[in-house]
C-alpha positions in Angstrom: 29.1 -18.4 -13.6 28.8 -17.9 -10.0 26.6 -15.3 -8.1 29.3 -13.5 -7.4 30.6 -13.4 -10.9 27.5 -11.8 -11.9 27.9 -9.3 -9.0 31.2 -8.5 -10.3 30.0 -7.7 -13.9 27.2 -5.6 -12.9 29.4 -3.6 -11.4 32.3 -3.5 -13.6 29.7 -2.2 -16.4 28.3 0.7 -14.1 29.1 4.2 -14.4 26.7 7.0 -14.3 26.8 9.8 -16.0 28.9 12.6 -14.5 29.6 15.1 -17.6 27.9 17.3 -19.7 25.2 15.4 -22.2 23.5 16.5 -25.4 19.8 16.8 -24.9 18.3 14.2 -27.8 14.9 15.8 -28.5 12.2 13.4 -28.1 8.4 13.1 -28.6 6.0 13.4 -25.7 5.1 9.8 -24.0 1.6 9.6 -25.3 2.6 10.5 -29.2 5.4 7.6 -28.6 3.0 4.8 -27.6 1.5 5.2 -30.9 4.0 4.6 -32.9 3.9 0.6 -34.4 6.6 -1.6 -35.9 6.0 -1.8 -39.4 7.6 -5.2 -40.0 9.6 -4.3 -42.8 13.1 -5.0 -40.8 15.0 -4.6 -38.1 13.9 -1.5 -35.5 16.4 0.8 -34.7 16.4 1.2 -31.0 19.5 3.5 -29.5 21.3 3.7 -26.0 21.8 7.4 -25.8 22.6 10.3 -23.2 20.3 13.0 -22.9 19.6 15.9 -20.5 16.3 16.7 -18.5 15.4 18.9 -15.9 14.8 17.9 -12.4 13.7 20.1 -9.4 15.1 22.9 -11.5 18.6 21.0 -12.3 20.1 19.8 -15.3 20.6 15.9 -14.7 22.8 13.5 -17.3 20.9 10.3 -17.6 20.1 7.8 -20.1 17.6 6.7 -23.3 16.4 4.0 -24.7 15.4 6.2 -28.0 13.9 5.4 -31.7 15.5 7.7 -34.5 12.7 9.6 -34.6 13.0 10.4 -30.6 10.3 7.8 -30.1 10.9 6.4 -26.6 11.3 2.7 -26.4 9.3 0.4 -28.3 5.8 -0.4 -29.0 5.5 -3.7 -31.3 2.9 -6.0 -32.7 2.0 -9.2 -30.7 3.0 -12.6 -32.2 5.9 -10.7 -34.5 9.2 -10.6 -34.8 10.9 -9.1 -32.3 13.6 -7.4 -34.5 15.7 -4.8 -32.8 19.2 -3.7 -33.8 21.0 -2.2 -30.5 23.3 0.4 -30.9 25.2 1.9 -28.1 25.8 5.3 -28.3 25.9 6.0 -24.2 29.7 5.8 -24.1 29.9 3.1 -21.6 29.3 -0.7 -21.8 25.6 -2.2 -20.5 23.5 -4.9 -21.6 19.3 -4.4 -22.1 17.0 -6.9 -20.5 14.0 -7.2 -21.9 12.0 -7.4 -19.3 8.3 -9.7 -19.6 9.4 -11.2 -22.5 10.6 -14.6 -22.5 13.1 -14.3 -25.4 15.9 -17.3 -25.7 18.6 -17.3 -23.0 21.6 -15.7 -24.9 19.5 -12.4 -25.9 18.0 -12.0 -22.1 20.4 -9.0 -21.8 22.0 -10.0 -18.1 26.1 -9.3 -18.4 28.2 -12.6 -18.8 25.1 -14.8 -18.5 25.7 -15.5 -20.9 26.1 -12.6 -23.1 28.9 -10.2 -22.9 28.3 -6.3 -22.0 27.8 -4.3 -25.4 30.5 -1.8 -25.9 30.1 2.1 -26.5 29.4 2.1 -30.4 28.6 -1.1 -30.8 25.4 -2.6 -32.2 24.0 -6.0 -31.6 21.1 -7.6 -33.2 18.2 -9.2 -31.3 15.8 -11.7 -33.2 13.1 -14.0 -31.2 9.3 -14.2 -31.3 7.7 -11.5 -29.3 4.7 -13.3 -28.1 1.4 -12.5 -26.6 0.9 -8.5 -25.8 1.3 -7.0 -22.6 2.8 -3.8 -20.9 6.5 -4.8 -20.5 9.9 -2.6 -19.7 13.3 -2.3 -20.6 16.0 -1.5 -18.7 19.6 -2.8 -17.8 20.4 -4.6 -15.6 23.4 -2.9 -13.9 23.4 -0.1 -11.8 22.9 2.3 -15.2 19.0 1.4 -14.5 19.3 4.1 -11.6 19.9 6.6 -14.0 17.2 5.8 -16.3 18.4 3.4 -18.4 15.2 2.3 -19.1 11.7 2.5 -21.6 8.4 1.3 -22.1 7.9 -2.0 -24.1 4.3 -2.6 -25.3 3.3 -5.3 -27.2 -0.5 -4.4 -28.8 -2.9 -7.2 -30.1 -5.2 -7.1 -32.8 -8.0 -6.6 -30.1 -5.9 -3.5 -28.8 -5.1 -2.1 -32.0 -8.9 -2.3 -33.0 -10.0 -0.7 -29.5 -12.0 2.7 -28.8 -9.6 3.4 -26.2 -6.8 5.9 -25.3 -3.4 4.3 -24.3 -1.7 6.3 -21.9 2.2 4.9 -20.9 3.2 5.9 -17.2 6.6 5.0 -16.3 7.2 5.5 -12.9 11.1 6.3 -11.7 13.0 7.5 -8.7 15.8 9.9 -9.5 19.0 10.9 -7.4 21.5 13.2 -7.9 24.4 11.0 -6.3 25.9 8.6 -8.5 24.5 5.0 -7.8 27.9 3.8 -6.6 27.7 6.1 -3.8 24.5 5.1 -3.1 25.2 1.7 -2.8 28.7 2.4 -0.7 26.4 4.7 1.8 24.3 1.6 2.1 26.6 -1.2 2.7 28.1 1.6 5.1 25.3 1.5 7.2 26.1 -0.5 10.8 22.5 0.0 12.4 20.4 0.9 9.6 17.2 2.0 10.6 17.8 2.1 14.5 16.8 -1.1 15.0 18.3 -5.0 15.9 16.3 -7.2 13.9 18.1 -10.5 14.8 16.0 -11.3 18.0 12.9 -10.3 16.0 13.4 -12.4 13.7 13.8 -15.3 15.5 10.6 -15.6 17.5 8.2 -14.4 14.2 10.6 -18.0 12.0 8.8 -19.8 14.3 5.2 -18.6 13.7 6.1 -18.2 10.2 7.0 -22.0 9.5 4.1 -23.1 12.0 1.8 -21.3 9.8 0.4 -18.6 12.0 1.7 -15.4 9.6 -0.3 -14.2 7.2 1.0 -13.1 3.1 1.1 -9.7 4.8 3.3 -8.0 7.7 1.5 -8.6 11.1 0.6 -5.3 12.4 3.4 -2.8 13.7 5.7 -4.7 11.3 4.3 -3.1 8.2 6.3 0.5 8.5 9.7 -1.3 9.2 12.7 -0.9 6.8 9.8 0.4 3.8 12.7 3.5 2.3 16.4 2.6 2.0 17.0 5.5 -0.1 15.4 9.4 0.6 15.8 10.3 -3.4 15.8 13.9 -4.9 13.0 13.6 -6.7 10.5 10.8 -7.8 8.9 11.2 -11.5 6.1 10.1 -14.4 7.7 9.8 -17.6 10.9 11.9 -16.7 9.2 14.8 -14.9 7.7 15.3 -11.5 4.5 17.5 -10.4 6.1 20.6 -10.6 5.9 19.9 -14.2 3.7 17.2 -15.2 3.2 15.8 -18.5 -0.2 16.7 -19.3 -2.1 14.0 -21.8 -4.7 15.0 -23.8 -8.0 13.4 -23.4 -10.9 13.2 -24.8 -14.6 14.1 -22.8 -16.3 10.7 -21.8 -13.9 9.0 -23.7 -12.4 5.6 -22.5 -8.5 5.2 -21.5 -6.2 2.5 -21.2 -3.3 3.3 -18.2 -0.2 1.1 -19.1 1.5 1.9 -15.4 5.4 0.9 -15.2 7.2 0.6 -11.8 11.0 1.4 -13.3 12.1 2.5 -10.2 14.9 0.7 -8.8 13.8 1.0 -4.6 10.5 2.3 -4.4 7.1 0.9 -4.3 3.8 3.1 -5.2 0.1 3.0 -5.2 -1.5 4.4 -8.1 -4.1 6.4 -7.4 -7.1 7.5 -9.8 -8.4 9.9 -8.0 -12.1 9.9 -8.5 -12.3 7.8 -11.0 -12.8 4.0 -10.6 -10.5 2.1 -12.4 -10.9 -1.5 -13.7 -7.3 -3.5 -13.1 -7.7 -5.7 -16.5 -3.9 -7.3 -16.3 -1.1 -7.2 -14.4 3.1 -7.7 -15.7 1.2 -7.4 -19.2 -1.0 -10.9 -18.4 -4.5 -10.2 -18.3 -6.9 -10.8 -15.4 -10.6 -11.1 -14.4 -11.1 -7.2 -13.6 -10.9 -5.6 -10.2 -12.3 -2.2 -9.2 -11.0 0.7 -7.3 -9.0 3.7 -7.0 -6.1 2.5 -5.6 -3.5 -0.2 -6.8 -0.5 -1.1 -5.2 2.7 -1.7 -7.8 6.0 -2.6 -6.4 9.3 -2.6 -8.0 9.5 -4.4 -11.5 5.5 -5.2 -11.9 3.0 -3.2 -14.4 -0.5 -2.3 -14.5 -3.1 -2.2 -17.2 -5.7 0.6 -15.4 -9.3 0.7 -17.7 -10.8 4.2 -17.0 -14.1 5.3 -17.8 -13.9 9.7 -18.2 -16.6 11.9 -17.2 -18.6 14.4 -19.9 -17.1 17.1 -18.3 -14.3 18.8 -19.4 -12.5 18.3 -15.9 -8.9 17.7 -15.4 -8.1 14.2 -14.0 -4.8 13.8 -12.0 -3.3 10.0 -11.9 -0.5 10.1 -8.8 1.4 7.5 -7.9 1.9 7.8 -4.0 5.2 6.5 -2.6 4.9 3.8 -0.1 5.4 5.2 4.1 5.9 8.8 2.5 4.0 11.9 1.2 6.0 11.8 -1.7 4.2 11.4 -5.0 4.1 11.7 -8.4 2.2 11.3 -11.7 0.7 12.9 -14.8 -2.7 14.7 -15.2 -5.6 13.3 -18.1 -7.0 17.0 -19.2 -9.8 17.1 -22.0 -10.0 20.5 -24.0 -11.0 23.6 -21.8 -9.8 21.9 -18.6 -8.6 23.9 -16.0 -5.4 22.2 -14.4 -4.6 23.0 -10.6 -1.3 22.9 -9.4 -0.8 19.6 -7.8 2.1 19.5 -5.4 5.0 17.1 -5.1 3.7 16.6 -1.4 0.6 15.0 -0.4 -1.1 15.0 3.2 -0.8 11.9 4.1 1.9 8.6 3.6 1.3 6.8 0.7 -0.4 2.7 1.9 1.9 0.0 2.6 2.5 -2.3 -0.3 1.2 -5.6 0.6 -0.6 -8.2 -0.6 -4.0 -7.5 -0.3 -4.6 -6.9 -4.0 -2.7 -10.0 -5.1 -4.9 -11.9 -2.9 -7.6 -11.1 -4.7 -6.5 -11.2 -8.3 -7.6 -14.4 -10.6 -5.5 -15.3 -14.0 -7.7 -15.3 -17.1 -5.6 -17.8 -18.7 -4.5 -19.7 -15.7 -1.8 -22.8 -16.2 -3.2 -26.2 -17.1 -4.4 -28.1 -13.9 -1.2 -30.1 -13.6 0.9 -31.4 -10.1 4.4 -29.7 -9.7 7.0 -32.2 -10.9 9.9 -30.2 -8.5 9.7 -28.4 -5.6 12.0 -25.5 -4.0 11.8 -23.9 -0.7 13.8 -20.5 -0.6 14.5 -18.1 1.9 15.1 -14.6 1.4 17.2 -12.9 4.1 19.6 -9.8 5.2 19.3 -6.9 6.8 20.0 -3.0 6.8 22.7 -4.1 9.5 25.6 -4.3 6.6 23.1 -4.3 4.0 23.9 -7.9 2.8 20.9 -9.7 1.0 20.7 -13.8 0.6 18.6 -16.0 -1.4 19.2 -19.2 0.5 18.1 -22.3 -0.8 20.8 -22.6 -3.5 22.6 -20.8 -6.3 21.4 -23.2 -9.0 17.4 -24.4 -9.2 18.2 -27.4 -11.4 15.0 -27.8 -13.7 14.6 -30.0 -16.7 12.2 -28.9 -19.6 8.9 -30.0 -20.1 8.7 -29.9 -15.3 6.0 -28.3 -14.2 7.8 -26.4 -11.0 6.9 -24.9 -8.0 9.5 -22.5 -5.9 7.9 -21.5 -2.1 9.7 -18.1 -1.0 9.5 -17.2 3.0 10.8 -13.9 3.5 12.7 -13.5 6.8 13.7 -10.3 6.5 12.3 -7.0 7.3 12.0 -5.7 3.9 9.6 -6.7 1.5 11.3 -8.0 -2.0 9.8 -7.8 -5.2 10.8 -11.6 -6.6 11.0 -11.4 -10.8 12.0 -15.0 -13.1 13.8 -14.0 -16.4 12.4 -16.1 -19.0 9.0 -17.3 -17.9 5.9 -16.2 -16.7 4.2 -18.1 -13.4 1.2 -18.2 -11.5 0.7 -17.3 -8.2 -0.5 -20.1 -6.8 -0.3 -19.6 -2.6 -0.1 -16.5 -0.5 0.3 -17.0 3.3 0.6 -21.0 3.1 -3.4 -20.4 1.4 -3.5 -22.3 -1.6 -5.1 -19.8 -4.4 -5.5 -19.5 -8.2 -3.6 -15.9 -8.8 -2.5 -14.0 -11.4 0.0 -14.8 -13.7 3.3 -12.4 -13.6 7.4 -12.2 -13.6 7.6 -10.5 -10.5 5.6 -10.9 -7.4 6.1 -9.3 -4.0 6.8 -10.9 -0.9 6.1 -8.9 2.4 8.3 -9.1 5.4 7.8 -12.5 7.5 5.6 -13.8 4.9 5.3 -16.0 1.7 4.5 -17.1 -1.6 4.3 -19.5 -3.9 4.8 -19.6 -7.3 4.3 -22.2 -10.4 5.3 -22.3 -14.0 6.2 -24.2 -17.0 10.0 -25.0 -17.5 9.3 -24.5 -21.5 12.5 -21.8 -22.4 16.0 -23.7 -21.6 18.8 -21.5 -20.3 20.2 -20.1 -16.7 17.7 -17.9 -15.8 17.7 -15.5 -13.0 15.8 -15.1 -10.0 16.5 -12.0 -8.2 14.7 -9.5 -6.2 13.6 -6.2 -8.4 15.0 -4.0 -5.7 18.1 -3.1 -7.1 20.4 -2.7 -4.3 19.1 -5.9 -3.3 20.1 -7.6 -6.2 23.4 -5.7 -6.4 23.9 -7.1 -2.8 23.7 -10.7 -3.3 20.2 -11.5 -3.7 19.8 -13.4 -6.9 19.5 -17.2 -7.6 19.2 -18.9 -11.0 17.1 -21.4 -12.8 19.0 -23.7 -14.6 18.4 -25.9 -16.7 19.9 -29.2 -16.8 
């Protein structure tokens, strides 16, 4: 199947809801990630409608809902992963499962190679979870706008057995206007932001390929082309700052933040206030810790946060600023007898550029085996505002064969930055800028404007895999490639 195959049956599978929707009652996030699967056959996992409230509104969306209202699915590391699919949205979509590496035909991508599952129909998914990690859900048509998407966390022994709080952020933007529209307005734009990047562009290949640029934007470059889309509202586990979800903590205790960028065009920084935060793993692979208060998380990625509370029985807000705006959102961490402020949707000042800066920094603490790449590819990500059409070029098909080590280089010549996520496999970052380094391991890894990065892994999981950007209008605009194996 060709790209634009693909394109085709994302979109014939995408409708968003427009009619009025039952409201399926459902458990608050931080009761849901502690519900386990028992083992004792398949889970029950449902594709529902349901109703919330935004900015005072009723808004139709989509679930990803356990009978019991549970959202998504927490599971067991190294079990089964067991799940029986039913669709009871009324329209056809397919799930991916997004950090796990499950075998190709159960990847949840329409037509590649599994068809769309139909309103009422349930399909049964059986593979080896594998290692745990803070993973998502979502499909992977234009239905993952309107929040079809959920928490997947897979718990180890050590997690299970740990004197810490797990707290599950999923992070969303939210519009009103149906995603189509969205996407028409875009490919409707002629001059985007203002601006003619073409002669740009040309001088800054040259730099780029000499090796003069940098993994990060050169300066002035940084605020170009950050927002395609001004949403309604931007929210933490279905809700937004007028009406946070407020988790209950205990005084001095210990907390685990399990931070989930679902949003399908925005990037944040997660910000814990005055807490310092230990980053312990990012796209649910763990790494040698890094402190702060501030981590950037683009488009598709996850972070594990490790917060240490205070004795006093303070409220403790944890926003996630959006990237170039004031905008923000989050939930608040409030131990008994807290007093909780009003927060408000609006901050004082924009929220950092997403860059690499972190990732630069960030060291895997199970790194791949020392080994030489045994295939090499050099892509190039392009497009523009100007028509809104977005290329991987470099080919359709990576042709791999199993057991290759492989190493794909991505140069960005665009103005956007484009969060890069591999179905099927996790890889190390192993370059940033044309600097050779030993990152993190992850499925998706930003790549700024004008810069580059390069990535390694295993060819261990046979199929045709995608490689996409996580930015969904991106994706829905041409920029995708496969993996294939041969």
């Amino acid at each position: 199947m060709k790209r634009r195959e693909f394109l085709g049956g994302l979109m014939s599978g995408v409708a968003v809801a427009a009619s009025a929707a039952a409201l399926h009652p459902s458990r608050s996030w931080a009761e849901a990630s502690k519900a386990t699967s028992s083992g004792a056959g398949a889970r029950s996992l449902a594709i529902t409608k349901r109703v919330i409230e935004v900015n005072g509104r009723a808004a139709n969306v989509f679930g990803l809902l356990q009978p019991d209202g549970a959202v998504g699915l927490t599971l067991d590391a190294d079990s089964p992963f067991d799940v029986a699919l039913s669709n009871q949205g009324g329209e056809a979509t397919l799930i991916h499962w997004h950090g796990l590496a499950p075998p190709w035909d159960m990847d949840g991508v329409p037509d590649n190679p599994a068809a769309l599952l139909k309103a009422k129909e349930t399909r049964h998914y059986a593979f080896p979870v594998g290692a745990g990690g803070t993973h998502w859900m979502h499909a992977h048509t234009l239905q993952e706008q309107n929040l079809l998407a959920a928490p997947l966390i897979v718990r180890t022994a050590d997690d299970r057995q740990s004197d810490e709080q797990e707290v599950v952020i999923l992070l969303h933007d939210f519009s009103f206007t149906p995603a189509e529209e969205l996407l028409a307005d875009l490919k409707g734009s002629s001059t985007g932001h203002g601006m003619d990047h073409s002669a740009m562009m040309q001088g800054m290949a040259s730099n780029m390929q000499e090796g003069h640029m940098s993994g990060m934007a050169m300066s002035g470059m940084a605020a170009m082309d950050q927002n395609d889309i001004e949403y309604d509202a931007y929210l933490a586990n279905d809700r937004t700052l007028d009406d946070p979800e407020v988790v209950a903590v205990e005084n001095g205790g210990r907390v685990r933040l399990r931070v989930i960028n679902g949003a399908t065009a925005t990037a944040f920084t997660v910000d814990t206030g005055t807490l310092t935060g230990q980053l312990i793993a990012v796209d649910g692979q763990s790494v040698q810790p890094v402190s702060g208060n501030r981590f950037p998380i683009s488009m598709g990625q996850r972070l594990d946060i490790r917060l240490e509370l205070p004795e006093s029985a303070e409220a403790q807000p944890i926003l996630a600023l959006r990237e170039g705006t004031n905008h923000r959102t989050g939930i608040i961490l409030a131990p008994s007898g807290a007093k909780i402020a009003k927060i408000a949707s609006h901050g004082t000042e924009p929220g950092p550029v997403v860059g690499l800066d972190l990732e630069e920094r960030l060291a895997a603490v199970t790194p791949l085996p020392a080994r030489l790449a045994d295939r090499r590819f050099e892509l190039t990500l392009t497009g523009s505002m100007s028509g809104y059409d977005w290329r991987i070029e470099g080919g359709d098909d990576l042709g791999v064969r199993e057991g290759e080590r492989i190493e794909i280089v991505m140069r960005n010549m665009s103005m956007m930055s484009h969060p890069m996520h591999l179905h099927g496999h996790h890889f190390q970052v192993v370059g940033i800028g044309g600097k050779a380094l030993g990152g993190a391991m992850r499925d998706t890894v930003l790549v700024p404007p004008m810069g580059s990065v390069n990535v390694m892994f295993d060819a261990n999981n046979p199929g045709r895999w995608p490689l996409h950007c996580h930015h969904l209008y991106h994706m829905a605009s041409g920029m995708m490639s496969f993996v294939a194996y041969t």
